[in-house]
N, C-alpha and C positions, 0 to 999 in steps of 0.2 A: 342171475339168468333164470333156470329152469326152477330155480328155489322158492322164487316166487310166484309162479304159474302153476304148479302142481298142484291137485287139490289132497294134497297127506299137511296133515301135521309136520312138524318139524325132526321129530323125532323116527318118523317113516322116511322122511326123506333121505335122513342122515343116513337111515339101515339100505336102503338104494343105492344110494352113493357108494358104500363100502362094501355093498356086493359086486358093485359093477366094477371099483376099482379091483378089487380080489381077481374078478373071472377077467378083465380083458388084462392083466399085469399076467397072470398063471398062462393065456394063452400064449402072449409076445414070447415069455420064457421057452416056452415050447415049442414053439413051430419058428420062432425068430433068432432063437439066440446064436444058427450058423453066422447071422452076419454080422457080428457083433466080432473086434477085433482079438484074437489070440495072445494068452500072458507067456511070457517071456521067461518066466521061473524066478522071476527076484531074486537073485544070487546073494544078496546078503539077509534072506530070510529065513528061518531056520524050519527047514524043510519044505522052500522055495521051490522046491526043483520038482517038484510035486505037482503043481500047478501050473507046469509050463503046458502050452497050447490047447488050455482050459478058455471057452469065451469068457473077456476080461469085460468091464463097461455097462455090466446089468442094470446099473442106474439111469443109464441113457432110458430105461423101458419104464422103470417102476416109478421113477420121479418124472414123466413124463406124464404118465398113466396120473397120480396124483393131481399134479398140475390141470389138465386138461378136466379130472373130474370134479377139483374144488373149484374150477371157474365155471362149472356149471351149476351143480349140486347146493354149493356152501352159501350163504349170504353172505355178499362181495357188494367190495366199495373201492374206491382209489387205493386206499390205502392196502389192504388186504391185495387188489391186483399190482402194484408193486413190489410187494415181496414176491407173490408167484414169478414174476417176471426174472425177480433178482436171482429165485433158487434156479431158474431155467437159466440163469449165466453162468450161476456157480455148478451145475451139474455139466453146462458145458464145456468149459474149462477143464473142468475133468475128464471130461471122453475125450476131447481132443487129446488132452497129456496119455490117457490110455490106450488111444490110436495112435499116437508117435512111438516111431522106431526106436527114436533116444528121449527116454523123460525129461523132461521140463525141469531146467534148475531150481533148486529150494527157494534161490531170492525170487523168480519169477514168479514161480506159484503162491510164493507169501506175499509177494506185491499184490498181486491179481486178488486175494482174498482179502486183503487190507481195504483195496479199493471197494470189494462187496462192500464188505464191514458199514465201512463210510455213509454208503448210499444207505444200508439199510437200517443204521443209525438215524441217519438225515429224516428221514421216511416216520421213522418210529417218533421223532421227536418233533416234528411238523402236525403231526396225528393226534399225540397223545400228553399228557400233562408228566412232567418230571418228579412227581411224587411217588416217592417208594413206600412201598408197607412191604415191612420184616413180617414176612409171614409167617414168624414162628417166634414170635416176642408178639404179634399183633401193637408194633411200633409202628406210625407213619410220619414222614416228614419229607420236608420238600428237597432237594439236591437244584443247584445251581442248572441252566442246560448244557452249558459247558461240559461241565465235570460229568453229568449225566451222558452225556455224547461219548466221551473219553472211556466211559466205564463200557457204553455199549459197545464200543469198538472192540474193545478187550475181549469182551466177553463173547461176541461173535466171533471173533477171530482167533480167538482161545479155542472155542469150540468146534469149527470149522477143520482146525489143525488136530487136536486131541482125537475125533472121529475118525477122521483121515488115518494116524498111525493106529488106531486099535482095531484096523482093518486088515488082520495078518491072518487070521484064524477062520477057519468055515462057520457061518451060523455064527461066530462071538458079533458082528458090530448090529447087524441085524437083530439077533436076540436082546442085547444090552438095549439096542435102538426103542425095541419096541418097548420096552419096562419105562424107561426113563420118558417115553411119548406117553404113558396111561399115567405115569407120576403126574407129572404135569398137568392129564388130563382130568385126576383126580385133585389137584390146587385146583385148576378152573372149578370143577364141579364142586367143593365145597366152598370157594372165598367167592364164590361166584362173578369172578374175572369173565371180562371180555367171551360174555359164552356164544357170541354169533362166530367166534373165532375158532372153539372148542370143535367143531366139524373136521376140518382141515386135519385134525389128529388123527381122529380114528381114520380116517380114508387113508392118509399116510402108513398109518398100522395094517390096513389091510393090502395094501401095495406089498410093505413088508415082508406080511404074512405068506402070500405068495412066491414073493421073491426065495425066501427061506425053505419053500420043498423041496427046491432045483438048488439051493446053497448049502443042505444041510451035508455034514461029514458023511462020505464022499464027496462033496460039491462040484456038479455038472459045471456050474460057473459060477461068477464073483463078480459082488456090484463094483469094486475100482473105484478111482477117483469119483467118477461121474457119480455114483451114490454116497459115497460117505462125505464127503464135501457140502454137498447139497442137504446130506438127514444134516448134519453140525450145523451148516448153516439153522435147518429149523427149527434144531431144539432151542439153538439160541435165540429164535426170535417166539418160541413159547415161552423163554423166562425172563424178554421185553412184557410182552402182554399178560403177563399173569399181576405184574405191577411189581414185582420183585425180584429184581435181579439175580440176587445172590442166592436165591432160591436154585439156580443155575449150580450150583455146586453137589448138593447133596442128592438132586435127582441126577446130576452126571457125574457121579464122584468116580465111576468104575473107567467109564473116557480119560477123565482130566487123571487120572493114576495111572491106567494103561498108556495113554499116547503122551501126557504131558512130562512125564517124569523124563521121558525121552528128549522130549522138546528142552527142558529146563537143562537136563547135561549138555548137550550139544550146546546150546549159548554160553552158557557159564565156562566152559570148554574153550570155546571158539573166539567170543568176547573178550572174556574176562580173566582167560589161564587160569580157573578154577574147578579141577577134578573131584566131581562128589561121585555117589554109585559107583566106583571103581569096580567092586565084586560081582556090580549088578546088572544085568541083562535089560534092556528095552528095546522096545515097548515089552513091559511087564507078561506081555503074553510068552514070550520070547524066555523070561527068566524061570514060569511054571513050568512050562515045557522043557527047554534045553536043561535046566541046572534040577529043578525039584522033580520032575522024572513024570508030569503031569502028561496025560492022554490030550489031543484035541477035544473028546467030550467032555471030561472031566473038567477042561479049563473052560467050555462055555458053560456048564449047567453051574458050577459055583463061583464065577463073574458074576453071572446072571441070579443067581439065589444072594449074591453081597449084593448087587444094587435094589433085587426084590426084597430086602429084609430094611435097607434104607429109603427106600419109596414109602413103604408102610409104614414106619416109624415117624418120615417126613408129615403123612397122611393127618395120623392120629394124633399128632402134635400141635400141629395148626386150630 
């Protein structure tokens, strides 16, 4: 849209775009977040109770504010407005479950995210060729579309859910969110992936940014479902477009240990009558805090310093 009419470079525009997300996401926080629904205190969070009648849903604001500035700002195509569309489902799927009295069952919300998954697979693989490069072996080779669909699924849907539980803490999903969006942004910038795509980040980051002055410990409010849902959804579809999947791991290794370790007992539990972590508390935020005696800051700046120490090694490797 406006990406192309502007007379700036590219690079002016991008810094537009993410001032404008920053200032109108920081104002919505501000003057808007009365109407934004009230948390409940998560009674099996540990120190849930803390948070009750804190505005719940902030993601409704900031992945909106995203949204509306990368369909102006960024260089957009069919494919690039499909996923915006998809994360504006998946963000509200989550406000809804954040605005309901009584949360939305586990099968329902992981159906609903399955079903993203899907489309955003389909989308990705309509688009774009099934050739993966190991970006850190500089290996390429082709994957079937099948098996390529099957992996994206996964790994959107992995993602989606692992964001979702490592959203317990003030400032953790946000902080971790933003490291793991420059990770990625820094593969784009040096394997020079899909850089008309590379915009969408940083605008996401400065949404973030914002979000996080009103989120830090003490935190006025909290993105909910409606944000972590919708960042999971995107970072998985940064490590679509970077051309390398599995790339997906080591810039979200701090997500997929925090929320998934939770995810993987509960199945194997529930599935399979197989008790592993018996000793162990999750989502992992849960076990710093409650059992190692770890502060709320404490467990975001050195989350955040393990996936910033992994980012950089991912970086410098490539």
């Amino acid at each position: 849209m406006l990406y192309s009419v502007l007379p700036f470079n590219p690079e002016y525009t991008t810094f537009i775009a993410t001032g404008l997300g920053f200032v109108i996401t920081f104002l919505l926080m501000e003057f808007a977040a009365k109407y934004l629904p009230k948390d409940g205190g998560r009674a099996f969070a540990v120190e849930g109770e803390k948070s009750a009648g804190k505005p719940r849903g902030a993601g409704l604001y900031f992945i909106a504010v995203f949204v509306f500035v990368s369909a102006l700002f960024s260089p957009m195509n069919t494919e690039y407005g499909f996923y915006l569309v998809l994360i504006l489902i998946a963000m509200m799927t989550g406000f809804l479950d954040d605005a309901s009295k009584s949360p939305w069952g586990e099968y329902l919300k992981g159906a609903l995210d399955l079903v993203v998954a899907i489309l955003v697979a389909i989308v990705f693989l309509v688009n774009n060729s099934s050739e993966i490069t190991l970006s850190l072996f500089d290996k390429s080779f082709v994957m079937p579309k099948v098996v390529y669909g099957i992996l994206a699924v996964i790994v959107i849907w992995a993602s989606i859910n692992v964001t979702n539980c490592s959203d317990g803490v003030d400032g953790l999903s946000g902080s971790v969110g933003i490291i793991s969006l420059l990770g990625f942004y820094s593969v784009f910038f040096k394997s020079g992936a899909a850089k008309s795509f590379a915009p969408m980040i940083l605008i996401l980051v400065a949404t973030l940014v914002a979000y996080l002055w009103f989120n830090a410990t003490p935190s006025r409010l909290m993105m909910g479902d409606a944000g972590s849902r919708a960042l999971g959804l995107f970072i998985a579809i940064c490590a679509l477009k970077s051309g390398d999947p599995f790339i997906f791991i080591p810039l979200a290794l701090v997500f997929i240990l925090d929320g998934g370790l939770g995810l993987l007992k509960v199945f194997l539990l529930r599935f399979l009558k197989i008790h592993i972590l018996k000793n162990v508390r999750t989502p992992l935020h849960d076990q710093v805090r409650k059992v190692w005696g770890w502060s709320n800051t404490q467990c975001v700046y050195r989350f955040c310093i393990i996936q910033l120490v992994i980012c950089a090694v991912v970086f410098f490797l490539i």
